[in-house]
N, C-alpha and C positions, 0 to 999 in steps of 0.2 A: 191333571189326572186324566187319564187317557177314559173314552167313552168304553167301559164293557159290558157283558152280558151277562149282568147282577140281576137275582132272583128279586122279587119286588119286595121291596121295605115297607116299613110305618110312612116313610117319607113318599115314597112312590105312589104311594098307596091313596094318598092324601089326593096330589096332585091327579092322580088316574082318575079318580070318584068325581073331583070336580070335574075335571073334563067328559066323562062322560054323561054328568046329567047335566050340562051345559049342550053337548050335543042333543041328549034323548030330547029336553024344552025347544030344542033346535028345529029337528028332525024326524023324532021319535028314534025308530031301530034303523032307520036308512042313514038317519044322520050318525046314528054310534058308528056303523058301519064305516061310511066312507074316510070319519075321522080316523077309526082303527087300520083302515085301508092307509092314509097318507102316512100317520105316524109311522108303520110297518115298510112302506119303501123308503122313506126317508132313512129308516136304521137300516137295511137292508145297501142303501149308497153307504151309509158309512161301513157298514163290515167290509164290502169292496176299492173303496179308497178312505187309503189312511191319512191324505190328506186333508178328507173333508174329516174324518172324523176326529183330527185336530185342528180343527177350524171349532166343530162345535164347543170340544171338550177343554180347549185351552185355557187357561190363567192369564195368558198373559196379551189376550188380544183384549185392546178395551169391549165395553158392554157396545157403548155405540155405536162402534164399528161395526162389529159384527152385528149388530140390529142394523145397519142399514146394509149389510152384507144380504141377510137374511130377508130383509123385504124384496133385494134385487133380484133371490135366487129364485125365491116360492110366490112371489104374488102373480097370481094369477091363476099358478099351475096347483095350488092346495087351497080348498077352504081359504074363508076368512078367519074362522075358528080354529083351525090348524095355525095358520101363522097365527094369529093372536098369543095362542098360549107357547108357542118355541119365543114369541120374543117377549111372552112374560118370565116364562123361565131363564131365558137370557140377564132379563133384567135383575133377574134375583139370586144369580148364578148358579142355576141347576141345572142347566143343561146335558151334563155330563152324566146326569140321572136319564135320562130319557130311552135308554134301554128298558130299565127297573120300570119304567110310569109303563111304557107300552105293553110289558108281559103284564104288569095289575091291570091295565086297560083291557087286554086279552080277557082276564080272568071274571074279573066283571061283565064281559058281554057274554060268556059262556054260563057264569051262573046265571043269568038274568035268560037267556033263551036256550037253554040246554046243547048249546053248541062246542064245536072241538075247533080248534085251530090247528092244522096240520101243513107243513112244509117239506113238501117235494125234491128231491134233488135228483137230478138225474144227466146222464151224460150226456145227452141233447135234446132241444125242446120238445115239447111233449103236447100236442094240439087240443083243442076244445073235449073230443071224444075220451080222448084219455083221461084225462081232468075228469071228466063224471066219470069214467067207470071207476077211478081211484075214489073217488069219493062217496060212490053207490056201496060198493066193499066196503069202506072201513067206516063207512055210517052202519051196515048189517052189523059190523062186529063188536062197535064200539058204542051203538044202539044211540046216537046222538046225530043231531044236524052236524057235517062235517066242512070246513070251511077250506079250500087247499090253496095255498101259495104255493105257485111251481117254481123253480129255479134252473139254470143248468149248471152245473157243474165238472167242469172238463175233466176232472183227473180221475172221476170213474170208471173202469171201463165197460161195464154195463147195468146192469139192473135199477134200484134205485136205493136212497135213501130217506127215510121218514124222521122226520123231527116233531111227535106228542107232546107240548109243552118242553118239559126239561126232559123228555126222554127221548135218548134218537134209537131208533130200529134202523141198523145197517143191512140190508140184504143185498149186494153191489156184488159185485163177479171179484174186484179188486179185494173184497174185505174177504170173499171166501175163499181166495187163494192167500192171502193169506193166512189167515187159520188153517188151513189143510198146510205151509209149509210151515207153521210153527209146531202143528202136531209131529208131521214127519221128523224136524229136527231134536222132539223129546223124546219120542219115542225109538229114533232108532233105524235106520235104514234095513237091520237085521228082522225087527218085527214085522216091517213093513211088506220085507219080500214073504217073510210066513203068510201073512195073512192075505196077500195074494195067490200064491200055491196054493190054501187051501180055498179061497174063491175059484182057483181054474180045475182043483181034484173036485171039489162040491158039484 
């Protein structure tokens, strides 16, 4: 069963709680953080290669393997706490939940500190200034600490995209072209020319 971006379960839910009061006894809120930090690039490598994210999700790779897979990739570079719980869930084959744990991981450090998790997409990268002033705005608007993961995403071809938990806000130059040419296609190329004539008689 392929790794996807399932809303967090009873089962997620479970494993997210543990892990995060394993980090807060850890760390306190730095320590929830960082762990919410590796879990989030770690599924972030899988939405970009589908080969790793059939390495996590697969059936049919032994447990052990891939546990020593997984010690070769991340020791070092994540937590000890991170790796821990990927090769407990390994061991118990849940791996392929690890989207579900991370969004309940999300939502647990946002209830516990009134924070928002927001993810950036934009057609090229976006520097430290940017980054607060996206974050200065939509802390104003959404009156919470605002958290932003940037990305780049080449097939935009300007503006950006926000992803709110499960809700994304497109506002990209590609997504407003196209709306303006699915309108013009319903509406009519006859309408279209009216209501320019009377924008140039007005």
């Amino acid at each position: 069963m392929p790794l996807s971006e399932a809303k967090s379960d009873a089962l997620a839910q479970v494993y997210a709680r543990s892990l995060f009061e394993l980090a807060e006894a850890k760390g306190g809120r730095e320590g929830i953080e960082e762990v919410s930090s590796e879990i989030e690039e770690i599924l972030e490598i899988a939405r970009g290669d589908a080969k790793f994210a059939e390495f996590l999700s697969s059936r049919v790779l032994a447990s052990e393997a891939r546990a020593a897979s997984l010690r070769k990739i991340f020791e070092g570079r994540v937590s000890q706490l991170t790796l821990n719980f990927l090769l407990t869930l390994n061991q118990k084959g849940r791996l392929e939940h690890l989207p579900a744990i991370g969004a309940a991981l999300d939502d647990l450090a946002q209830e516990r500190f009134g924070r928002v998790e927001v993810d950036v997409f934009t057609a090229a990268p976006i520097g430290p200034d940017e980054v607060r002033t996206i974050r200065e705005r939509l802390g104003a608007v959404l009156h919470k600490e605002v958290v932003v993961h940037p990305y780049t995403d080449a097939t935009l071809i300007g503006g950006m995209r926000l992803r709110v938990g499960d809700k994304l806000i497109d506002g990209s130059v590609a997504t407003r072209l196209a709306k303006l040419r699915d309108r013009l296609a319903s509406e009519g190329s006859a309408e279209v020319r009216s209501r320019f004539d009377r924008m140039i008689d007005g």
